[in-house]
Steps between C-alpha positions, in 0.01 A plus 500: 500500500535342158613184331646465213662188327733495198422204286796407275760799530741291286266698182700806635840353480387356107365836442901624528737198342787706450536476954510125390824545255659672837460206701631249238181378356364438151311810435409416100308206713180736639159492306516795270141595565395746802590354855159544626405253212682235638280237681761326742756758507675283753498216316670670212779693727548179638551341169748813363695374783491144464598563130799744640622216683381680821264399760221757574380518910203749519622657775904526547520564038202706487623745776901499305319586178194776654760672619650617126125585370430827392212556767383850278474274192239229737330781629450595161401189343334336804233634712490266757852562571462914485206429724710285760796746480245790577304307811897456621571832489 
């Protein structure tokens, strides 16, 4: 048995702002630095959206947006996600 808890997976979504253009967002509006840099990467999704004119809901937007990542690219520049993708498997 293991546990294992993903603490701010909106860095993932910032890490790819071009999925953001697809769903009618302001991509030119993410941090230009590293996603993992980002402190409160919900707070700053959240704010993207807010500034789009959108509402962001953590669950029902992240889930419309996760789905256009490029999971190879996370793997890649992630480990915690290449590590939960791997314990899934």
């Amino acid at each position: 048995m293991f546990f294992f808890m993903v603490q701010e997976a909106e860095a993932w979504i910032l890490s790819q702002p071009n999925v953001l253009k697809v769903v009618g967002l302001k991509a030119n509006l993410v941090p230009k630095c590293p996603a993992n840099e980002i402190s409160k990467p919900s707070s700053v999704l959240a704010d993207v959206y807010r500034k789009s004119g959108k509402q962001y809901h953590k669950v029902s937007e992240f889930v419309k947006v996760f789905t256009l990542l490029d999971t190879q690219q996370l793997k890649s520049d992630f480990s915690e996600f290449r590590l939960l993708i791997e314990k899934l498997q």
